[in-house]
ModelCIF file with pLDDT and N, C-alpha, C, O atoms, coordinates in Angstrom:
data_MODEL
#
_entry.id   MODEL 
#
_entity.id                         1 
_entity.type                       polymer 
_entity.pdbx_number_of_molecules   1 
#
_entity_poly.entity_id                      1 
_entity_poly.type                           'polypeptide(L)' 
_entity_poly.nstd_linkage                   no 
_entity_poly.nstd_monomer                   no 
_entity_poly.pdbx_seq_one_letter_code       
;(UNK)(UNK)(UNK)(UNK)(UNK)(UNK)(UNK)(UNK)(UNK)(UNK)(UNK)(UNK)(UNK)(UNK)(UNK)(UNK)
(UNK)(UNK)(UNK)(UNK)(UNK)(UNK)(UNK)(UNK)(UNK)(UNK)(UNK)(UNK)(UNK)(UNK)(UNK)(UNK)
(UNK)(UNK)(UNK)(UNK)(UNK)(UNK)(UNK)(UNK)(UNK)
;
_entity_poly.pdbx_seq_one_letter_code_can   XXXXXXXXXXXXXXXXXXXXXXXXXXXXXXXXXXXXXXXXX 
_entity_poly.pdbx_strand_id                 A 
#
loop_
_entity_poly_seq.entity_id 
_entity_poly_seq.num 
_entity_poly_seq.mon_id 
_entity_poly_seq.hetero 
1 1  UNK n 
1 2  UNK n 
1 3  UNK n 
1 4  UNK n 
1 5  UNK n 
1 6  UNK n 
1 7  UNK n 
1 8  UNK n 
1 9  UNK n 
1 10 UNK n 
1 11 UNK n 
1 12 UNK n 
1 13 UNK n 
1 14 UNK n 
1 15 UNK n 
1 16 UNK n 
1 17 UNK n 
1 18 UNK n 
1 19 UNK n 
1 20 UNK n 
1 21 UNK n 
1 22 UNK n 
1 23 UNK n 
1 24 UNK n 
1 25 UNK n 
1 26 UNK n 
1 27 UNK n 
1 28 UNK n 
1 29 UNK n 
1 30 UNK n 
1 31 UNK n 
1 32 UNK n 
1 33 UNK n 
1 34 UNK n 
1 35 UNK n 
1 36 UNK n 
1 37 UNK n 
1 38 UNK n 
1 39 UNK n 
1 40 UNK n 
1 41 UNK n 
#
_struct_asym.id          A 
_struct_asym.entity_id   1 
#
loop_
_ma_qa_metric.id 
_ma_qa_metric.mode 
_ma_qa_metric.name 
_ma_qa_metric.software_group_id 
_ma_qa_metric.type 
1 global pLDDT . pLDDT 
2 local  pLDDT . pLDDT 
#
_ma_qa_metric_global.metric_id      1 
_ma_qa_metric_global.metric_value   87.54 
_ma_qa_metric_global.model_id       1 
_ma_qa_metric_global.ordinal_id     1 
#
loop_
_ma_qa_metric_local.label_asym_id 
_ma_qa_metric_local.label_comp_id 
_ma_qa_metric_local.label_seq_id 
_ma_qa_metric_local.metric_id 
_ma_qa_metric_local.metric_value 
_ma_qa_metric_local.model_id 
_ma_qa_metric_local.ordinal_id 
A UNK 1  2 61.00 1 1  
A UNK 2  2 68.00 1 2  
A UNK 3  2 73.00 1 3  
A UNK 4  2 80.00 1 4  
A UNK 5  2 82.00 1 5  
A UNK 6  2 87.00 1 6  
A UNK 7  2 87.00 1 7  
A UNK 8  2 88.00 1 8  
A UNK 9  2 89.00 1 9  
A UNK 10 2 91.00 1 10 
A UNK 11 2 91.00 1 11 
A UNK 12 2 92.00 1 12 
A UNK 13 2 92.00 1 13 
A UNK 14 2 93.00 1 14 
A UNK 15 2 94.00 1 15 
A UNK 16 2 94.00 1 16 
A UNK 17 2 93.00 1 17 
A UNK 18 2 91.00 1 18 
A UNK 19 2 93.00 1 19 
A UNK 20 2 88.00 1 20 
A UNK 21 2 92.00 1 21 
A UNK 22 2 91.00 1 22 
A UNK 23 2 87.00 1 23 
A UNK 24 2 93.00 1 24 
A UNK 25 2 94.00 1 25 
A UNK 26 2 92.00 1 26 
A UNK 27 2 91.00 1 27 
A UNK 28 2 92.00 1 28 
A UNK 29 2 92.00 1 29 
A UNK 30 2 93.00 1 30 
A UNK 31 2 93.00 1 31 
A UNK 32 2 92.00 1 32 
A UNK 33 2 92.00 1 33 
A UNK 34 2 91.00 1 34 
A UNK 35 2 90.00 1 35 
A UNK 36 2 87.00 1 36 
A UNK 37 2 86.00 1 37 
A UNK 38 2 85.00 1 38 
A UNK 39 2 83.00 1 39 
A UNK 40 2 77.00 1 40 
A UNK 41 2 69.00 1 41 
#
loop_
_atom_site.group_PDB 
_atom_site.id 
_atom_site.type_symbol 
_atom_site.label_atom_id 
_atom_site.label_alt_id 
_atom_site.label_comp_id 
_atom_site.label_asym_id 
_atom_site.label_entity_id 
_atom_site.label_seq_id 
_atom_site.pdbx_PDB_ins_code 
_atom_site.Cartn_x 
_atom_site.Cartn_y 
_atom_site.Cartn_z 
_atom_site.occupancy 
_atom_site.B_iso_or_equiv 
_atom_site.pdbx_formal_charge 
_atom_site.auth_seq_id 
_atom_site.auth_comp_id 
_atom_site.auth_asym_id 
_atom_site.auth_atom_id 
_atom_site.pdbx_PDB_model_num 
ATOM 1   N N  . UNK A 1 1  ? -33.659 60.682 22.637 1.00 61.00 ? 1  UNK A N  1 
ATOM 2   C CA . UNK A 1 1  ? -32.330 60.196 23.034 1.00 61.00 ? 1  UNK A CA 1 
ATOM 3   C C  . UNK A 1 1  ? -31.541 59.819 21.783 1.00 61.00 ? 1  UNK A C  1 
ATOM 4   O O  . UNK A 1 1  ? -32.357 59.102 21.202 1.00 61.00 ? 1  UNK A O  1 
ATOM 5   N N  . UNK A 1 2  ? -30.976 59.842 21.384 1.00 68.00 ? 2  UNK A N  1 
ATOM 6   C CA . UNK A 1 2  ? -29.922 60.301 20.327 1.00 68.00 ? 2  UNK A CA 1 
ATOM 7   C C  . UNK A 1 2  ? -28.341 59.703 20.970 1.00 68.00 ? 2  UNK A C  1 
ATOM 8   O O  . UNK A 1 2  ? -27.591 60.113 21.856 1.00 68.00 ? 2  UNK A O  1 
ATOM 9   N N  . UNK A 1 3  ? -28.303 58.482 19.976 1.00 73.00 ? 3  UNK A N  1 
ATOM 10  C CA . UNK A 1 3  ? -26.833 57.813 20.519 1.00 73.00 ? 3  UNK A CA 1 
ATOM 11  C C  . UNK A 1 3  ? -26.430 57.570 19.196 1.00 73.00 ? 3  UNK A C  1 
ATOM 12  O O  . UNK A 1 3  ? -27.058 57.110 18.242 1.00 73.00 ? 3  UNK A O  1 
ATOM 13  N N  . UNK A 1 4  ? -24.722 58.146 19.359 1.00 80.00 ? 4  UNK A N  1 
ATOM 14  C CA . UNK A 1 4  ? -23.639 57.964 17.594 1.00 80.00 ? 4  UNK A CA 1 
ATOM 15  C C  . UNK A 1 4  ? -22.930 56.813 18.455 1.00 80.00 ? 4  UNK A C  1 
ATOM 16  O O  . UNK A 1 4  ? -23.105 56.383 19.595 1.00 80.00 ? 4  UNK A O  1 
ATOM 17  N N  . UNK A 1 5  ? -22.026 56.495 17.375 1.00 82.00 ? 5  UNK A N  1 
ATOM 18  C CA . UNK A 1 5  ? -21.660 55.708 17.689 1.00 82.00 ? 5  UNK A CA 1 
ATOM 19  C C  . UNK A 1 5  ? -20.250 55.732 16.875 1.00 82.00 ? 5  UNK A C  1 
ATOM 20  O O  . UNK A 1 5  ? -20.530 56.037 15.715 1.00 82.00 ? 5  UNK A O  1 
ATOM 21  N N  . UNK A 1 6  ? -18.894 55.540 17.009 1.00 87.00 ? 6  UNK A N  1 
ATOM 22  C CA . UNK A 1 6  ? -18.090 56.228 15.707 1.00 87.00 ? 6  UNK A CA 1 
ATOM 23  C C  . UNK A 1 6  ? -17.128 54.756 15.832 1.00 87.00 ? 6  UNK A C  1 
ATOM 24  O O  . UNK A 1 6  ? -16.731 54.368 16.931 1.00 87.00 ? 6  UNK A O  1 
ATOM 25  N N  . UNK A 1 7  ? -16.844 54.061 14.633 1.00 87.00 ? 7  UNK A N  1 
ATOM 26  C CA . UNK A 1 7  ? -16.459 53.466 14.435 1.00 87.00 ? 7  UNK A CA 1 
ATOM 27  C C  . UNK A 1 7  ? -14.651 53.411 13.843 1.00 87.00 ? 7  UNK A C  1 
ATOM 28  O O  . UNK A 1 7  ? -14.724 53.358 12.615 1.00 87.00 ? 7  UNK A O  1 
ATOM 29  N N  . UNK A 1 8  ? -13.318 53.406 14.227 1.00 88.00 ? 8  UNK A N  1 
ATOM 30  C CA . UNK A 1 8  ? -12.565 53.467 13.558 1.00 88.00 ? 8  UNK A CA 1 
ATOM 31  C C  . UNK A 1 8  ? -11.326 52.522 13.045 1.00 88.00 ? 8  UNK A C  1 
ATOM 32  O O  . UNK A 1 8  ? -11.616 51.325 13.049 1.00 88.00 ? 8  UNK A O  1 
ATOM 33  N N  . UNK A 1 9  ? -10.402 52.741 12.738 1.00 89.00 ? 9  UNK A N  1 
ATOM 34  C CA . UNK A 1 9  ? -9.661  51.343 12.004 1.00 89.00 ? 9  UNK A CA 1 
ATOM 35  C C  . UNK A 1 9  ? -8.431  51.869 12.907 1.00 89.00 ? 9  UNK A C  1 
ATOM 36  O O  . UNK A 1 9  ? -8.070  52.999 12.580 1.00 89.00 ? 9  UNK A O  1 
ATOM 37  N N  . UNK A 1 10 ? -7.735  51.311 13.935 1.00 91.00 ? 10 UNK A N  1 
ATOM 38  C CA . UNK A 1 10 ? -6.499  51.330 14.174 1.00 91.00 ? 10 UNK A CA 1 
ATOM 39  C C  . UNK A 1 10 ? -5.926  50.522 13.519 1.00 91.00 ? 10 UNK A C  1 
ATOM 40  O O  . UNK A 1 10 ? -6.294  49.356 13.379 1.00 91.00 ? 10 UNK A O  1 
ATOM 41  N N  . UNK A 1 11 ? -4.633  51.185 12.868 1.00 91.00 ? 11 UNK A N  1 
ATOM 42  C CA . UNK A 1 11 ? -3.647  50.026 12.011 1.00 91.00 ? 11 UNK A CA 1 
ATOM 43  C C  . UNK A 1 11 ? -2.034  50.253 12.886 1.00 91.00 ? 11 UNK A C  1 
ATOM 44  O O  . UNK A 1 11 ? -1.662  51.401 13.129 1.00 91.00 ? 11 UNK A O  1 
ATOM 45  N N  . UNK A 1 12 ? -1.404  49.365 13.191 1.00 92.00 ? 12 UNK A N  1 
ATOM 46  C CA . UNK A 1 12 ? -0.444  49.592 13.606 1.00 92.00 ? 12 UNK A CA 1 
ATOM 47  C C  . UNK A 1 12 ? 0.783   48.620 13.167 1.00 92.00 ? 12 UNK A C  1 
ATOM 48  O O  . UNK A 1 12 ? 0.753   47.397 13.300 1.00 92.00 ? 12 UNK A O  1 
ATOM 49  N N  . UNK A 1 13 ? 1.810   49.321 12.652 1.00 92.00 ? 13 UNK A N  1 
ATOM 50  C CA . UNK A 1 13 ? 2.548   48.855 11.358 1.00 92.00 ? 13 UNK A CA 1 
ATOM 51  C C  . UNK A 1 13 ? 3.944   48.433 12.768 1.00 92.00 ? 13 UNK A C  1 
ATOM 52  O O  . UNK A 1 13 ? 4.170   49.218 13.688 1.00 92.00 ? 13 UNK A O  1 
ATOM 53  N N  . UNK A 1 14 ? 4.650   47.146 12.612 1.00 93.00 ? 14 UNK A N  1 
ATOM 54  C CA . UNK A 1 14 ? 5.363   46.671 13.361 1.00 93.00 ? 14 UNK A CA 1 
ATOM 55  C C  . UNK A 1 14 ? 6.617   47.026 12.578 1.00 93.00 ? 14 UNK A C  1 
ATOM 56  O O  . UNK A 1 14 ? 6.233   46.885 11.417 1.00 93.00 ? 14 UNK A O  1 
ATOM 57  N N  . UNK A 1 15 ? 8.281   47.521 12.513 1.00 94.00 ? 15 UNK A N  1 
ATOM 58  C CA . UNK A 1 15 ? 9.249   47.490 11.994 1.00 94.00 ? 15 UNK A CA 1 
ATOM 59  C C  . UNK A 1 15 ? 10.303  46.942 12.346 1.00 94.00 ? 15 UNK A C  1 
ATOM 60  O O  . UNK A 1 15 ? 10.759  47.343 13.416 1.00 94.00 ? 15 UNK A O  1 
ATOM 61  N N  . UNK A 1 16 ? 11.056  45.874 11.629 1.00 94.00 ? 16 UNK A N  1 
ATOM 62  C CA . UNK A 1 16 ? 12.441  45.550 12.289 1.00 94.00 ? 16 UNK A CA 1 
ATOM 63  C C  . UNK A 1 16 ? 13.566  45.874 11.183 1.00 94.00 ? 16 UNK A C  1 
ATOM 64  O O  . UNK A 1 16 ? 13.600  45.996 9.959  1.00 94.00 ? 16 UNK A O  1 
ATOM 65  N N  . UNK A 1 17 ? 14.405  45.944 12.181 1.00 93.00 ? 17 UNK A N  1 
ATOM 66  C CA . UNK A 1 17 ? 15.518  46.297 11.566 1.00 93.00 ? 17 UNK A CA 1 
ATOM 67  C C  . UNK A 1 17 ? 16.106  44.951 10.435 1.00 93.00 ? 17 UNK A C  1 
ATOM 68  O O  . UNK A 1 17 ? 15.905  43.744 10.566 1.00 93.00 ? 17 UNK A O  1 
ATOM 69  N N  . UNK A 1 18 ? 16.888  45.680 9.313  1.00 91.00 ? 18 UNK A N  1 
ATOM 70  C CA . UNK A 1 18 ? 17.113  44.732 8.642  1.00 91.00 ? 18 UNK A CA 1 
ATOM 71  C C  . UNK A 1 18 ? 18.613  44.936 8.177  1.00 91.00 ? 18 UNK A C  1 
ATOM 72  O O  . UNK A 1 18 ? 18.873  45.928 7.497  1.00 91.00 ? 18 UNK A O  1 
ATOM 73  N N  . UNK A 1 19 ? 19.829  43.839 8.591  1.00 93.00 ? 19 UNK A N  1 
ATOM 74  C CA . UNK A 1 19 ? 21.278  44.235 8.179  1.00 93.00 ? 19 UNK A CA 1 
ATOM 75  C C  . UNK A 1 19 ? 21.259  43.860 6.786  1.00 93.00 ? 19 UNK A C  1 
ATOM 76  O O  . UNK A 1 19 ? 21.341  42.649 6.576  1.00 93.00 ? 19 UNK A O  1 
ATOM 77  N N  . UNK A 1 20 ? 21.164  44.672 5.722  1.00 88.00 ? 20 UNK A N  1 
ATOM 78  C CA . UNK A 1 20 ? 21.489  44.347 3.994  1.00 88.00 ? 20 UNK A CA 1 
ATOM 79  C C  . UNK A 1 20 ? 22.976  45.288 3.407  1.00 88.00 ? 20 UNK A C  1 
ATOM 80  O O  . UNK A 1 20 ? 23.189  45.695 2.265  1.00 88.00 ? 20 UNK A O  1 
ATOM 81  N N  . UNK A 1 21 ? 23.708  45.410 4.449  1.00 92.00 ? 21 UNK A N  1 
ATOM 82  C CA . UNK A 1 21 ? 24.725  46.275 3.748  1.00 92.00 ? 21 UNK A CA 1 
ATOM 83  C C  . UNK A 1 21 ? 24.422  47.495 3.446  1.00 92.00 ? 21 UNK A C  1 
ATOM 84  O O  . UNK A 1 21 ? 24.449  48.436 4.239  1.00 92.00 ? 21 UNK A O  1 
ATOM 85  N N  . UNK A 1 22 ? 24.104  47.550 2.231  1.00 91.00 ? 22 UNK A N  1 
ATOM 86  C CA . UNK A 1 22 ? 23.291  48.679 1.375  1.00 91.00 ? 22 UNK A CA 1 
ATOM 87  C C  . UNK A 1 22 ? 22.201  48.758 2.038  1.00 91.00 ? 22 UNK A C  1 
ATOM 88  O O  . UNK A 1 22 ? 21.938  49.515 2.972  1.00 91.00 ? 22 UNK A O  1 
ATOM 89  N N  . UNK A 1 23 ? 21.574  47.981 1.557  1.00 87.00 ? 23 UNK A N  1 
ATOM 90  C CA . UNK A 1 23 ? 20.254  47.897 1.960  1.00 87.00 ? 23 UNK A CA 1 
ATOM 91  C C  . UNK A 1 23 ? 19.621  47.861 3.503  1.00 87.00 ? 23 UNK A C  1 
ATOM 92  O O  . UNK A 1 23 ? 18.509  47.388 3.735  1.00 87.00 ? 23 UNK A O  1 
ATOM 93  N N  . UNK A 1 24 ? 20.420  48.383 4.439  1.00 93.00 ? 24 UNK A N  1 
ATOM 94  C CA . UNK A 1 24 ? 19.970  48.152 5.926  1.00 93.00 ? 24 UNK A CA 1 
ATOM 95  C C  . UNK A 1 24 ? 19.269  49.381 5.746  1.00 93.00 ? 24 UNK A C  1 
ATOM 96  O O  . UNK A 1 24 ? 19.303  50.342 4.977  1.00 93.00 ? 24 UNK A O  1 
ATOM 97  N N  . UNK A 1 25 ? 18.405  48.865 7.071  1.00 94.00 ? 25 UNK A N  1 
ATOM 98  C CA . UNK A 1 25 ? 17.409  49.828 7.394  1.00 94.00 ? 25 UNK A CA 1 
ATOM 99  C C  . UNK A 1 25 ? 15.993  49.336 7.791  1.00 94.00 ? 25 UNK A C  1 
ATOM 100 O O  . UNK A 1 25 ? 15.843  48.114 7.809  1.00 94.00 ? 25 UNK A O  1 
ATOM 101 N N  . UNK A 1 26 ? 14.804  50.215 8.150  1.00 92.00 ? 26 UNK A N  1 
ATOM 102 C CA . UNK A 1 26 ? 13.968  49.245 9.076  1.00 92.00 ? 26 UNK A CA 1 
ATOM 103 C C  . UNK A 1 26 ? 12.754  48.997 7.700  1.00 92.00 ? 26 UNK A C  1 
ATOM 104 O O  . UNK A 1 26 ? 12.568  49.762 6.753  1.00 92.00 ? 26 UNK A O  1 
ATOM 105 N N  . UNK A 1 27 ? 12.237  48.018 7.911  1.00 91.00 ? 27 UNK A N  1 
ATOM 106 C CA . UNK A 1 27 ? 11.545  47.419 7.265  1.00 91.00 ? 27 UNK A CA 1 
ATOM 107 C C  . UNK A 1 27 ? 9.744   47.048 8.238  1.00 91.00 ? 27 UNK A C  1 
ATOM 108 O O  . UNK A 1 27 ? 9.455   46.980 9.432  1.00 91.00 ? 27 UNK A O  1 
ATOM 109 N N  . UNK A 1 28 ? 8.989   46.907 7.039  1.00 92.00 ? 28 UNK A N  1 
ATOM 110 C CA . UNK A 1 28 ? 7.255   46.531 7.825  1.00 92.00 ? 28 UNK A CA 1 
ATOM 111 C C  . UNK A 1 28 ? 7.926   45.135 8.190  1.00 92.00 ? 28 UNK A C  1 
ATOM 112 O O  . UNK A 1 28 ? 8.670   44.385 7.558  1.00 92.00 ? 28 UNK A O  1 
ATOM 113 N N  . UNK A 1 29 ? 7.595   45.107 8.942  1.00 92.00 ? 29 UNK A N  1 
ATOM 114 C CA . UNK A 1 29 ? 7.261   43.559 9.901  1.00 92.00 ? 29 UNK A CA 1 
ATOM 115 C C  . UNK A 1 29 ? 5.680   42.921 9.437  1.00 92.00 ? 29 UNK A C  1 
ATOM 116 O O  . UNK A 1 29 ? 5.478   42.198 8.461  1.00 92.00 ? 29 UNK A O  1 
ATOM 117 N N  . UNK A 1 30 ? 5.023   43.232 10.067 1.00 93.00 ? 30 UNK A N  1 
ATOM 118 C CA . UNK A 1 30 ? 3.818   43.435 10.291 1.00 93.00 ? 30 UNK A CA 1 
ATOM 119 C C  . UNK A 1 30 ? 2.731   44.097 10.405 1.00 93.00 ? 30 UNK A C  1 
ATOM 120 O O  . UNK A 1 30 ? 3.198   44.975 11.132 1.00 93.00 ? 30 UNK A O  1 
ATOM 121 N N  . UNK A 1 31 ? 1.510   44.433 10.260 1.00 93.00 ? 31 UNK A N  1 
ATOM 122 C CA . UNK A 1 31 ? 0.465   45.484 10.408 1.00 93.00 ? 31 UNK A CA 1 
ATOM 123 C C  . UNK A 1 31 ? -0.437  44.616 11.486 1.00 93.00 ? 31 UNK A C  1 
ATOM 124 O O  . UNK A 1 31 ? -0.687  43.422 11.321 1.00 93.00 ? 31 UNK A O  1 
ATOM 125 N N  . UNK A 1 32 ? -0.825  45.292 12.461 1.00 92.00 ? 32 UNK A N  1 
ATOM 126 C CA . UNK A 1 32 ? -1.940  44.866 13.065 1.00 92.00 ? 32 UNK A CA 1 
ATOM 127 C C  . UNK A 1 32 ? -3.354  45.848 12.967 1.00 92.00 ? 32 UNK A C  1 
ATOM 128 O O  . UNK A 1 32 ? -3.221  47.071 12.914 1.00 92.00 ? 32 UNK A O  1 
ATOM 129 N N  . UNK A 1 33 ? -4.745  45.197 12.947 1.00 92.00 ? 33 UNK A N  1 
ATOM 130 C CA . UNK A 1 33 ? -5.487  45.998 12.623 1.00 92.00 ? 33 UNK A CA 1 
ATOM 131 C C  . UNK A 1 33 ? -6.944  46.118 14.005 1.00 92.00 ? 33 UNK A C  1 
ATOM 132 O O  . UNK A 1 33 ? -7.797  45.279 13.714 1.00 92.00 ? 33 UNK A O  1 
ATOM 133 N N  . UNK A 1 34 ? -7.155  46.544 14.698 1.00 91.00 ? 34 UNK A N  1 
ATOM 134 C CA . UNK A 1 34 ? -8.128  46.860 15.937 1.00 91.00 ? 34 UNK A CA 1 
ATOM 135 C C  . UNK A 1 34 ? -9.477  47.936 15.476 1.00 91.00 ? 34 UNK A C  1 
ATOM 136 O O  . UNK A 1 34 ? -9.506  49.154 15.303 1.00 91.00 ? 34 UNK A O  1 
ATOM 137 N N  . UNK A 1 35 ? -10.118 47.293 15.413 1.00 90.00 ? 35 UNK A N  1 
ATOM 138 C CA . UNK A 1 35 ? -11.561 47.894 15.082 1.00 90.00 ? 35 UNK A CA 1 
ATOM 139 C C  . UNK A 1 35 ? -11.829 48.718 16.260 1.00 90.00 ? 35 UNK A C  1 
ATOM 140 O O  . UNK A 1 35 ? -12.015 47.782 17.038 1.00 90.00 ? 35 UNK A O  1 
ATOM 141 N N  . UNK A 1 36 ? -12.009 49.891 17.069 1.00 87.00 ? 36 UNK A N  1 
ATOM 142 C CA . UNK A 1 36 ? -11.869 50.431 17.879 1.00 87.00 ? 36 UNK A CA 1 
ATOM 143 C C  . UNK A 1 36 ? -14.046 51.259 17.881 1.00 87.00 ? 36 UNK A C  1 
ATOM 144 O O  . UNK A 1 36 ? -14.748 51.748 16.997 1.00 87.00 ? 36 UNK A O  1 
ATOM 145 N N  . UNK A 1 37 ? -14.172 51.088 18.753 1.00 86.00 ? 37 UNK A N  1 
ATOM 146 C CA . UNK A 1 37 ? -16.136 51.461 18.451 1.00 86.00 ? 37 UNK A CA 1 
ATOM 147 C C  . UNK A 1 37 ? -15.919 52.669 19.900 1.00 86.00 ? 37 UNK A C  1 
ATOM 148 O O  . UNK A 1 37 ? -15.445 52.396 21.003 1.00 86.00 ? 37 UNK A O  1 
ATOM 149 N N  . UNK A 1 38 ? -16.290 53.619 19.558 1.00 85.00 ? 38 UNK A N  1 
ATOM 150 C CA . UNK A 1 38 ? -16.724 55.177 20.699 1.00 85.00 ? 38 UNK A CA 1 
ATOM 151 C C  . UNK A 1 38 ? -17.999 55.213 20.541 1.00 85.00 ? 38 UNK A C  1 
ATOM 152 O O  . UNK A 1 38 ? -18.630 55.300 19.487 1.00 85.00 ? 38 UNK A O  1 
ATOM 153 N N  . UNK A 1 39 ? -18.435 55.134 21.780 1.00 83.00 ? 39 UNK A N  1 
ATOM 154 C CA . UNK A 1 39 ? -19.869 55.810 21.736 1.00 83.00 ? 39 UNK A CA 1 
ATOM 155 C C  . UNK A 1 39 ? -20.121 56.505 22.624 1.00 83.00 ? 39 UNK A C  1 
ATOM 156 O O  . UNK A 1 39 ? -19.950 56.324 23.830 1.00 83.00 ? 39 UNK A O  1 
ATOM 157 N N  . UNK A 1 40 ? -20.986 58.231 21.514 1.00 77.00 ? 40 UNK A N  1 
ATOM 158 C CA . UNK A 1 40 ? -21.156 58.936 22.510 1.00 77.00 ? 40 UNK A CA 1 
ATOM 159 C C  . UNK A 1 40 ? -22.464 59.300 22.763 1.00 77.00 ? 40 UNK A C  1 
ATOM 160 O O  . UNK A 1 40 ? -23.252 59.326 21.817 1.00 77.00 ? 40 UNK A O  1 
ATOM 161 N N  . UNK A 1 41 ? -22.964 59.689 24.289 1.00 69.00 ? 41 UNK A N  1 
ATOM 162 C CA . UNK A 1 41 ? -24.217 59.528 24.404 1.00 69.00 ? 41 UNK A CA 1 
ATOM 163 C C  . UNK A 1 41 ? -24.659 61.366 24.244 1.00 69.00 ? 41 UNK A C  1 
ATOM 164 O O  . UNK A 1 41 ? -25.836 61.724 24.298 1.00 69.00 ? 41 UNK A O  1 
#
């Protein structure tokens, strides 16, 4: 019996908008990060 198991990194990058005149435009907010585990039998 033979079980993997695959481990991966969800990263998910949050953006808000930013009013700078020039400089508008969307910007990282935040990153969130979710360890996500598949296993296949």
């Amino acid at each position: 019996m033979n079980t993997t198991t695959k481990r991966y990194l969800k990263i998910t990058t949050i953006y808000k908008w930013r009013n700078g005149g020039k400089n508008s435009g969307y910007v990282p907010d935040r990153q969130t990060f979710s360890l996500v585990a598949t296993k296949n039998d």
